[in-house]
Every structure is written in C-alpha cells, then in structure tokens.
C-alpha positions as CSV (number, residue, x, y, z in Angstrom):
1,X,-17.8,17.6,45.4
2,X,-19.9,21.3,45.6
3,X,-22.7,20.3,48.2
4,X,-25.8,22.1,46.9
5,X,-29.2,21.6,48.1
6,X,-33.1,23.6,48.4
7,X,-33.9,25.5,51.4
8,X,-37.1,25.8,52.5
9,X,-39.8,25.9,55.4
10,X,-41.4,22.2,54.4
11,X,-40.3,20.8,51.2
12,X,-42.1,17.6,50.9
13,X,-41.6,16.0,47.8
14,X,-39.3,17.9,45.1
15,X,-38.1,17.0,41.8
16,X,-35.0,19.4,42.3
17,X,-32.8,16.3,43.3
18,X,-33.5,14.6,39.7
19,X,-33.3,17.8,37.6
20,X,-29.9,18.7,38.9
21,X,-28.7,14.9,38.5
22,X,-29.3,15.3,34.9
23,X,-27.9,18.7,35.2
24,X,-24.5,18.0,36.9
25,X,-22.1,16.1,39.1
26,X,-22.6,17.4,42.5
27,X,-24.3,16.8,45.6
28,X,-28.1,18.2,46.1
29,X,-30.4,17.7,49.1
30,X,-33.4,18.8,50.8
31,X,-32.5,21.2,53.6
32,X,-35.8,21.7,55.5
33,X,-35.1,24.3,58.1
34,X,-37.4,26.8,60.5
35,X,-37.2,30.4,60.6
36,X,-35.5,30.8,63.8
37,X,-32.7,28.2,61.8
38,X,-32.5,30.0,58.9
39,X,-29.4,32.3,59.9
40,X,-27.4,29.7,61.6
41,X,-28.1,27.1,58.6
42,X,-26.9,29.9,55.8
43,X,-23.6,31.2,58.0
44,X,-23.1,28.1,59.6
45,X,-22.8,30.1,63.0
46,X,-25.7,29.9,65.8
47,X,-24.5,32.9,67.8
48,X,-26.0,35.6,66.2
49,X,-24.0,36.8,63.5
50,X,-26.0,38.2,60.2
51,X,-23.4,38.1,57.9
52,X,-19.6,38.4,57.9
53,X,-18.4,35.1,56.7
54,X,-14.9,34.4,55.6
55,X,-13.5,31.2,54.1
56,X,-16.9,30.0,55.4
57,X,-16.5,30.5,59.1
58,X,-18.2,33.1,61.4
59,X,-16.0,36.5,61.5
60,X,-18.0,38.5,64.0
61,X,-20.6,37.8,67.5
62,X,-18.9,34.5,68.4
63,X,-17.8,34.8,71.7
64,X,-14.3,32.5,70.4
65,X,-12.0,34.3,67.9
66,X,-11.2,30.7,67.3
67,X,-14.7,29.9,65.8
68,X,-14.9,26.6,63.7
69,X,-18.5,26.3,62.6
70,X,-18.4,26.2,58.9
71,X,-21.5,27.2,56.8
72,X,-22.1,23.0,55.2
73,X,-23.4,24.3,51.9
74,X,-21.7,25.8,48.6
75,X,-24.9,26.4,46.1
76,X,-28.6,26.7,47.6
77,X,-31.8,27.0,45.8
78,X,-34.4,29.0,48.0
79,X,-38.0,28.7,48.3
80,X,-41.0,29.8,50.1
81,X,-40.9,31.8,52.8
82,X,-37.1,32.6,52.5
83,X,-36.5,34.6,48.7
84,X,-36.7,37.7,50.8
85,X,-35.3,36.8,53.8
86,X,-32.4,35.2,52.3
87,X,-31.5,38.9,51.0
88,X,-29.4,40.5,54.1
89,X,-27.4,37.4,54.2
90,X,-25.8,38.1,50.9
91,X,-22.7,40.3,50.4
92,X,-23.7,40.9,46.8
93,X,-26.7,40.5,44.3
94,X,-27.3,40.5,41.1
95,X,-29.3,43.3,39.3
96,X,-32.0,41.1,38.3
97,X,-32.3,39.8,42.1
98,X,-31.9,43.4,43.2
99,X,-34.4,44.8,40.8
100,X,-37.2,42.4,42.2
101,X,-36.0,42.2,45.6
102,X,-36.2,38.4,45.9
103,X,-33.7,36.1,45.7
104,X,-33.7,32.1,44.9
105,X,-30.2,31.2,44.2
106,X,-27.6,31.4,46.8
107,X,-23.6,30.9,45.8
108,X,-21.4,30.8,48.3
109,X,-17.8,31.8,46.9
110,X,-14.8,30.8,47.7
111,X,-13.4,33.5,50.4
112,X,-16.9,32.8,51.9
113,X,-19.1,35.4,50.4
114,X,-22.2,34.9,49.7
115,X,-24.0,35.7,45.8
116,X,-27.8,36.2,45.3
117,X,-29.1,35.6,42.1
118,X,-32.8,35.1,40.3
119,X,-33.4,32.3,38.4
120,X,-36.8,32.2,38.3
121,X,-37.3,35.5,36.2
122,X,-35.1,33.5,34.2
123,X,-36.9,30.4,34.0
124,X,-40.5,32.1,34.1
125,X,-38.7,34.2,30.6
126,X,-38.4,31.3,29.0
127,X,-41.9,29.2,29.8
128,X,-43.6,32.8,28.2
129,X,-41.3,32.2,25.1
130,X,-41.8,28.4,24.9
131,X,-46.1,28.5,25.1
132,X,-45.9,31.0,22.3
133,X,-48.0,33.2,24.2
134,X,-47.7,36.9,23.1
135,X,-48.2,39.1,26.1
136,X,-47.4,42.7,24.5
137,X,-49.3,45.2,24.9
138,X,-51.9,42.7,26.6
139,X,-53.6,43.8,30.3
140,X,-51.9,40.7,32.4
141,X,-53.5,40.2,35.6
142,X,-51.4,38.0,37.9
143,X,-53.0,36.5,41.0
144,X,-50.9,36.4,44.4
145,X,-48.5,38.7,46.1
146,X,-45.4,36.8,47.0
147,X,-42.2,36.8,46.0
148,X,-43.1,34.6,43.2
149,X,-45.7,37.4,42.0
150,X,-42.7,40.1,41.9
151,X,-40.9,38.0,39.4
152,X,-43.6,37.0,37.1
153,X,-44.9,41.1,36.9
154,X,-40.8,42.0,36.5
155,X,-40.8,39.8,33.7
156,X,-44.3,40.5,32.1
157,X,-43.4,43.7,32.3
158,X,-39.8,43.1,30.5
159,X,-41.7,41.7,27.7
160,X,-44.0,44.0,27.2
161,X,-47.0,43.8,29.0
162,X,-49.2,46.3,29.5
163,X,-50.5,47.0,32.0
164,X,-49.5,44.0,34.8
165,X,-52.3,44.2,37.6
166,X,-51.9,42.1,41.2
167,X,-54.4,40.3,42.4
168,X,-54.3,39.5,46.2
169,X,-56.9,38.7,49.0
170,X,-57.2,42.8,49.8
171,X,-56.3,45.6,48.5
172,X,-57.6,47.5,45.6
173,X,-57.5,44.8,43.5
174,X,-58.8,41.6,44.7
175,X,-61.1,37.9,44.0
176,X,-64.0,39.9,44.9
177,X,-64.0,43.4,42.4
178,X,-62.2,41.1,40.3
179,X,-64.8,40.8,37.6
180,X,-65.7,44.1,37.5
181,X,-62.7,46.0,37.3
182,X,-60.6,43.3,35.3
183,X,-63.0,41.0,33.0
184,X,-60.7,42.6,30.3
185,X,-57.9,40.8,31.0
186,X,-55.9,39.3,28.3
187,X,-53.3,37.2,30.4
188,X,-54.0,35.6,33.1
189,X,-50.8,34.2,35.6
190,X,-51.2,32.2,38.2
191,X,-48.3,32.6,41.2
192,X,-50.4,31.1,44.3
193,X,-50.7,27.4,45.7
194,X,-54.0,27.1,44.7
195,X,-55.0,23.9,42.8
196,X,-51.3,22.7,43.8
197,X,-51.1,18.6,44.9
198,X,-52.7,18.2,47.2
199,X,-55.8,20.5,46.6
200,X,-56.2,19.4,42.8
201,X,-59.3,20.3,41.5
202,X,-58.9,24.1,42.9
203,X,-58.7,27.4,40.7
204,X,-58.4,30.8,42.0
205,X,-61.0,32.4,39.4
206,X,-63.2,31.1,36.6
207,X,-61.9,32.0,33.0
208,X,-65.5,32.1,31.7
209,X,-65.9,35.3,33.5
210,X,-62.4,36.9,31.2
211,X,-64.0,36.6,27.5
212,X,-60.9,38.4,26.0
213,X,-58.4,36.0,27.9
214,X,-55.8,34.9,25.3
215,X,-53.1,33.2,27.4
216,X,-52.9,31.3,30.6
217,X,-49.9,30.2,32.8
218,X,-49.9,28.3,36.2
219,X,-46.3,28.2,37.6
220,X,-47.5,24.8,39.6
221,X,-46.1,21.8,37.9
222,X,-47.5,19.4,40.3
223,X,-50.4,18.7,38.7
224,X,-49.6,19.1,35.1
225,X,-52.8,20.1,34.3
226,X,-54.0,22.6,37.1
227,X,-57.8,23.2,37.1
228,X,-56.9,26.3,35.9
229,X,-55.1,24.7,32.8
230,X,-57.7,22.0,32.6
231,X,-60.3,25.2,32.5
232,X,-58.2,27.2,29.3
233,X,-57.9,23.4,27.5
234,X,-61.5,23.5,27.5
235,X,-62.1,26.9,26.1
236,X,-59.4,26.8,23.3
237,X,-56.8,29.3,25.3
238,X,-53.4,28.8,25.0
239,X,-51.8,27.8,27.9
240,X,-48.5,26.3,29.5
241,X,-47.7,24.8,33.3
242,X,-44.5,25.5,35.3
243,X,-42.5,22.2,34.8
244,X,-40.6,24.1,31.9
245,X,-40.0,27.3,34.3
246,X,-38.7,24.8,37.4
247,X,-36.0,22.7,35.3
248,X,-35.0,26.4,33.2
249,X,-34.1,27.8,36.4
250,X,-32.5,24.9,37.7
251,X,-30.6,24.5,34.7
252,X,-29.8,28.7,35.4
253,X,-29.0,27.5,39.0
254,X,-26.7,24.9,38.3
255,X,-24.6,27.5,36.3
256,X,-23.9,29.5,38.7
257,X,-23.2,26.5,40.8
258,X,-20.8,25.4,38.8
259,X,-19.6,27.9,36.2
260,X,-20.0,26.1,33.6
261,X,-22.4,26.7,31.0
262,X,-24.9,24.6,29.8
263,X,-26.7,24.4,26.3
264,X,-30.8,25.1,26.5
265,X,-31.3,22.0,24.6
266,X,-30.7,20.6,28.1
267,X,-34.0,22.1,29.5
268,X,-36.5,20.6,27.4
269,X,-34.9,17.0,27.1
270,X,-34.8,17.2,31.0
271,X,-38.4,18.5,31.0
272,X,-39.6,15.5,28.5
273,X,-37.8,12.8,30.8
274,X,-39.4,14.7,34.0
275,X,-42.7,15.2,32.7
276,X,-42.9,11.5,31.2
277,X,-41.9,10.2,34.6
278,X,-44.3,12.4,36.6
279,X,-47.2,11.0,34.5
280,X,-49.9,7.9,35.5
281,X,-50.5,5.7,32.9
282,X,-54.3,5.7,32.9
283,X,-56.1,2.2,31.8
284,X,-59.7,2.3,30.5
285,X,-62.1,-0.4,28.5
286,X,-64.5,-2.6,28.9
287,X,-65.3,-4.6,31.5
288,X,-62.9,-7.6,31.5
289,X,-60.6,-6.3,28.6
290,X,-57.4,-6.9,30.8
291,X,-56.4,-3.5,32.5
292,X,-56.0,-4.8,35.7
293,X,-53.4,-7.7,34.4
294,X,-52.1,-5.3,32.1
295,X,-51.6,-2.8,34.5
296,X,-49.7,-5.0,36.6
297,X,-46.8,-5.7,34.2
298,X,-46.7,-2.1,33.3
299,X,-46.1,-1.6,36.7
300,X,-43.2,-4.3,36.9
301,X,-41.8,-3.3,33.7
302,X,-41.4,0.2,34.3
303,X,-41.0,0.2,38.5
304,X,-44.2,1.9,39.1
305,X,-46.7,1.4,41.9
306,X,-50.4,0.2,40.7
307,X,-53.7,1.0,42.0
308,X,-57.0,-0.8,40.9
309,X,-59.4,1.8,40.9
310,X,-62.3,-1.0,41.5
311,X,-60.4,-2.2,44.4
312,X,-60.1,1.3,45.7
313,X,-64.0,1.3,45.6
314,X,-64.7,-1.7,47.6
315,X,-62.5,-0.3,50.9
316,X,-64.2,2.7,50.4
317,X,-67.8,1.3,50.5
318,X,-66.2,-1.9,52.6
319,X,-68.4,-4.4,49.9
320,X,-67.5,-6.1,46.7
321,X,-68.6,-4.0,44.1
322,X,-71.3,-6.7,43.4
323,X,-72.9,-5.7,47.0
324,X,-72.7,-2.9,46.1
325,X,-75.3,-3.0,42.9
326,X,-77.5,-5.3,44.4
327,X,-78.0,-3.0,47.8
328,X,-77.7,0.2,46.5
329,X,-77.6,0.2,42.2
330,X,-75.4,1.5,39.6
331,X,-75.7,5.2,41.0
332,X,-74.3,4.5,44.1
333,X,-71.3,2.5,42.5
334,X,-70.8,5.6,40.1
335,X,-70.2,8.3,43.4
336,X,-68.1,5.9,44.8
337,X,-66.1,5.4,41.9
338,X,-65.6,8.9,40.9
339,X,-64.5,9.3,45.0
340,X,-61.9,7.0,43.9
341,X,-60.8,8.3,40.7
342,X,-60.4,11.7,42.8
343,X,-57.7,10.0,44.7
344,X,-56.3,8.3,42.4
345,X,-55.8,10.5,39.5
346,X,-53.7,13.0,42.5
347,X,-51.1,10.7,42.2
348,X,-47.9,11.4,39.8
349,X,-45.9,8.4,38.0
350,X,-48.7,5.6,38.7
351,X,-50.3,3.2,36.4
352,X,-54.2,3.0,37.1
353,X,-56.3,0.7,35.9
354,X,-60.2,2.1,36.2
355,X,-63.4,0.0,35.7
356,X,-64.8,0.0,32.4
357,X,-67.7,2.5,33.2
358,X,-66.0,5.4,34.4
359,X,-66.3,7.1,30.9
360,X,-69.9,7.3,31.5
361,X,-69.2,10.5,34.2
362,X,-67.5,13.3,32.7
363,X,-66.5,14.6,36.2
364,X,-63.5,11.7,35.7
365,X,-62.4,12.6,32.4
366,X,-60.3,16.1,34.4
367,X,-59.4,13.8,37.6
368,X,-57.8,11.4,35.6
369,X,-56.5,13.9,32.3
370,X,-54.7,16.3,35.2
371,X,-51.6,14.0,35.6
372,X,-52.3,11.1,33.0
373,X,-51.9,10.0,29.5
374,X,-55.4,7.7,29.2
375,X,-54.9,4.0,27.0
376,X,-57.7,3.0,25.7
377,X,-57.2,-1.0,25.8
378,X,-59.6,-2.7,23.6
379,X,-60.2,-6.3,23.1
380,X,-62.4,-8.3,20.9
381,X,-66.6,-8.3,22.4
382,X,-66.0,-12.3,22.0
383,X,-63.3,-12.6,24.2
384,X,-65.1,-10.6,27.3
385,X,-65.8,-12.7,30.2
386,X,-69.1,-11.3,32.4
387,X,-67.9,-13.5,35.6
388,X,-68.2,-10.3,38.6
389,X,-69.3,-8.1,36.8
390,X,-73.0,-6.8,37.2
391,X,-73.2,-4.4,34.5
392,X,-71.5,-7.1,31.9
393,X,-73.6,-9.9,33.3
394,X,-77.6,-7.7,32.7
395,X,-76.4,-6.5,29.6
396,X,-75.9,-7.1,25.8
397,X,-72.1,-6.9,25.4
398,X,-72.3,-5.1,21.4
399,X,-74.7,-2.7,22.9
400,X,-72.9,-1.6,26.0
401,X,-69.7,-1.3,23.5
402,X,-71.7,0.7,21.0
403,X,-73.0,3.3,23.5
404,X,-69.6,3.6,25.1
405,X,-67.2,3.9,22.4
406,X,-67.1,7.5,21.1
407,X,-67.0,8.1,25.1
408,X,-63.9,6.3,25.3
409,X,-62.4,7.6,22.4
410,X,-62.9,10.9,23.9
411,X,-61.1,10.2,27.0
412,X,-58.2,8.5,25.6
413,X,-55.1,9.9,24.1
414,X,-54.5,6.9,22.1
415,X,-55.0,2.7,22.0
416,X,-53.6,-0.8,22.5
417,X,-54.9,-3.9,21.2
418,X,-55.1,-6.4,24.0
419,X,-56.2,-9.4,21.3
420,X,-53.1,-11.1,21.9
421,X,-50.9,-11.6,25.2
422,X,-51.0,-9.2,27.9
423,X,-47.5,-8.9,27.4
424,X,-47.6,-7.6,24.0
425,X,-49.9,-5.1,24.8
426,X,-47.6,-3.9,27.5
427,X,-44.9,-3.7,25.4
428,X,-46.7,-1.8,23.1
429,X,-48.1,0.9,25.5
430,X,-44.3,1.5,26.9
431,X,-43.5,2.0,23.1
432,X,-45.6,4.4,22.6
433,X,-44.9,6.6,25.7
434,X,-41.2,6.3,24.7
C-alpha cells in the first residue's frame, strides 16, 4: 500500500485524511515535523545529505556506504512553512511548480527520485471557475505574501486578471495605503490565516471601503463562512470559501499519487459530503419548544457531540440562568449568552441547541450562520411549558411569539414541526440535510 501523508510544521486538525479516503486506497497520515527535521524526514537520512536518493536510501554524506535509512513516505502533501523549502529536495518539477516557485505535492518515484508538483494552482483554478466569478480584466488585490499568495496571483493572472496587486504588512502596498491606492478593486482574495478557526470573527479589511468589489474568495475552509464571506453575503457580492479548492487539489494530488485518473465529478460529491459533515446543526425556538431533547437524539442519531447553549451560560456566569435575571436582568443574560454562542458556533459538525431569545441580538445570527445550517423548530403556543424560564413565566406567550417570529424566520434556513414526538422531528431535520 503507497504511504502518503501531509507535512507540515503543526497540523492540528485536517480533513486531508477523509478527502483522500474517498479519494483512494492508500495510506495518509499527519506527519508533523520541525524545520531542523524536515530534511531527514523527506530523504529518510539524518546525516546531512540534501538530496541524492536512490531506491529511497541515502547515496551521499553517510559516513556507511552501507546506509539503510529508507525515506518512509511515497506521496506527501506539503504545507505551511515547507512549499518553498521542499523545492531543493526534488530532482525534478513540474512547470507549473517551477513557474511559481512553490511546491505542495511531493512524489517520490520508484528509483527514489523525488517529483514536485502544484496542486493548489490547480485547485484555486477551479474554485474561480465553480463561484462563477469573472476576474478578467478586473484590478484583483490579493492579501498576503506567502507561498499561497504566489499561486493565487499565477493563477489570477492565467485567467485574466488585470492588474493582480499584493497586499502585505509593508511594502508599497499594504492594510494601511490600502484604501487609498486600491478602493478600486474589483476582486478581492484572501491567502492569509486571518479569520481562520480559531480567530473566527477576524477579516483582514472591510469590503465597505471597495464599492466596485464584484467577487470575493477566502481560501480558509475552516469556518465556512469567514467574516470576510459573512461581510460579501451581506452586501450582495458573490463569493466562494476554499473547501472546493482543498478537496480539487487533493483530488489533483491523489493522481499523481497514484496515476490514475479521476473524474471531477469526484470533487464536488466529496465537497457536499465534507461540507455536510463539517456543519453544526443549529436549534432555535421558543422557549420550551424541545431543542434541547431534540438536539440530543440528533446527536445520537448522527454521532455528533451536543452542546446546550443555556448550559454553556450558567458555567460561565456559575448561576442558573434564573439567578441570573433576578440579580442582574435580561441584559446581563443576553452578553452572556452571546459569550456563549461565540464559542459555540466555532465548533464544526456539532448540534447546538440555543435558548429561545438569542434571535433578539443580531451579533448571533454571523456566530452561529459561519459554520451552521439554523432549524427553526416550532411547536404549538399551547403546548409551551413556562416552568424555568423567566422570560416565558412574565410574559404573554402569543405576544412574545408574535414579536419574535419574522426574527426567527430570518435566522433560520428552514423548519421542523415539533407537534408530534421528538423523534419525528429528528427524523425529519436529518431528512432534510440529506
């Protein structure tokens, strides 16, 4: 079996394992490894030797002519820092990987040579292609300077872009003349790590200030919805995320792995599973309508974890939410709620059940719409208990339902009737995410 795997400085947690599952038979794993490691990882030799493999074992700088260390890898995916320093290690590149002098796809062939290649221009290619966003003859401004940033301008500028402009942290063109040399931008890319997990809620500029903007991408795909994204939804640009980019170049990746081809149908399906899996299932509704019970068999049904967003509020306060209106009131709830939503709505492949008020701060709607698809469970006013709950127990139930439902129809992507058993509406939520 071909051992294949990601290299990188820290990893964390990355859905490369489950895209190449779908993609192929072979083994992948997460090969963390430090700078100083990086050489004796790629040749599998730790006396020095740069390059010179053949049949996988060192062929130079080992102080044995009998040398047995054996490079343990056959296909690598590289990531930050080690696109460019992966480059003198290879005994050939391809002209894409040559052109933009960055490499993330390592083959190492059978007499022990090693291939650089570029997926990602090929991946980021086909996310421009798939969000429908015409970037010809537009003024692109892409922000960061890393290798990622060399393959987005390659390919902007492959496709017709004109002109591509860097943005970095210095330099001639940077976040602080940004505004006044570039408000004319008409694409905006985002290469950096800002507004990546676990910094949601970031952006590295503020589209208001681009009138003529007409198409934004964010090559992070964790969140789905970047701040930046959330920012273009909300002023009616186009946009796309880079979950589409990440399984497009794995699916380029595994090719080469491999040699065998595989149809592009493959991407998207793989994208639709990934991208359904990655998303929280978000509960809201009035107080006592059943998200918390229906939550939990969501949770069992589908092998999720489940989080209580009231419960969340009590440890942080460290009261019952009931203490917590009658020492400090309803506003003091509502910051600690939204506190909890924050963390909460970070989270990827959740279910969430929130208390029935948080509709009435739009500050949650984005926390919990960044990584979520929102159910709107509703139940019959009749069948509402009040028992625990302040806000229920002061108030006339029709009227709190009257002045809260356009807001929850406005958060939601869609409803569940919870009239009947719990069960049913379970069943029918995991329907209609199928």
């Amino acid at each position: 079996m071909l051992r294949c795997g990601l290299l990188g400085e820290k990893l964390g947690h990355s859905y490369s394992p489950a895209i190449h599952a779908e993609l192929a038979d072979y083994e992948y794993k997460l090969h963390e490894c430090a700078p100083e490691d990086v050489e004796a990882f790629l040749t599998g030799c730790g006396n020095g030797s740069a390059k010179g493999i053949v049949s996988g074992r060192c062929a130079s700088n080992c102080e044995s002519t009998e040398c047995k260390h054996i490079a343990e890898w056959d296909g690598l995916n590289v990531t930050i820092p080690y696109k460019k320093t992966v480059i003198k290690y290879c005994d050939e590149l391809s002209d894409t990987a040559r052109k933009i002098g960055s490499v993330n796809t390592l083959v190492r062939r059978a007499d022990g040579s090693i291939y650089g290649d570029n997926t990602d221009a090929y991946g980021f290619e086909l996310l421009v292609r798939k969000s429908g966003i015409d970037v010809r003859g537009k003024k692109a401004l892409v922000l960061g300077s890393g290798g990622a940033s060399v393959t987005v301008c390659s390919v902007l500028a492959s496709l017709g872009a004109d002109p591509v402009v860097v943005i970095a942290r210095s330099g001639a063109d940077n976040y602080e003349n940004i505004k006044e040399r570039h408000a004319d931008a008409e694409i905006i890319v985002n290469t950096t790590p800002v507004g990546m997990y676990p910094h949601n809620g970031e952006a590295p500029l503020d589209l208001a200030d681009f009138p003529r903007c007409c198409g934004v991408l964010d090559i992070i795909y964790n969140p789905e919805r970047t701040e930046l994204l959330l920012a273009a939804e909300r002023l009616g640009i186009p946009h796309a995320g880079g979950l589409y980019m990440l399984v497009a170049q794995a699916k380029r990746s595994s090719e080469l792995f491999t040699g065998i081809r595989i149809t592009d149908s493959e991407i998207e399906r793989i994208e639709k599973k990934l991208a359904a899996a990655m998303k929280n299932i978000v509960l809201i509704g009035m107080p006592g309508c059943g998200k918390s019970t229906v939550a939990g068999l969501l949770g069992a049904a589908l092998g999720r974890e489940v989080f209580d967003a009231d419960a969340l509020v009590s440890e942080l306060a460290g009261m019952s939410i009931p203490d917590i209106f009658a020492k400090y009131g309803e506003e003091v709830f509502r910051k600690y709620e939204t506190e909890a939503i924050r963390e909460l709505g970070k989270k990827s492949g959740a279910v969430i059940a929130t208390g029935g008020g948080c509709i009435t701060r739009a500050e949650n709607y984005p926390l919990l719409h960044q990584n979520g698809v929102i159910v709107w469970l509703k139940r019959d006013i009749s069948m509402l208990p009040k028992d625990g709950r302040p806000i229920s127990q002061k108030s006339d139930l029709d009227e709190l339902y009257e002045a809260r439902r356009e807001l929850y129809a406005q958060f939601s992507d869609f409803a569940a009737d919870n009239n009947g058993s719990a069960e049913a509406a379970a069943r029918a939520i995991i329907r209609a995410l199928i």
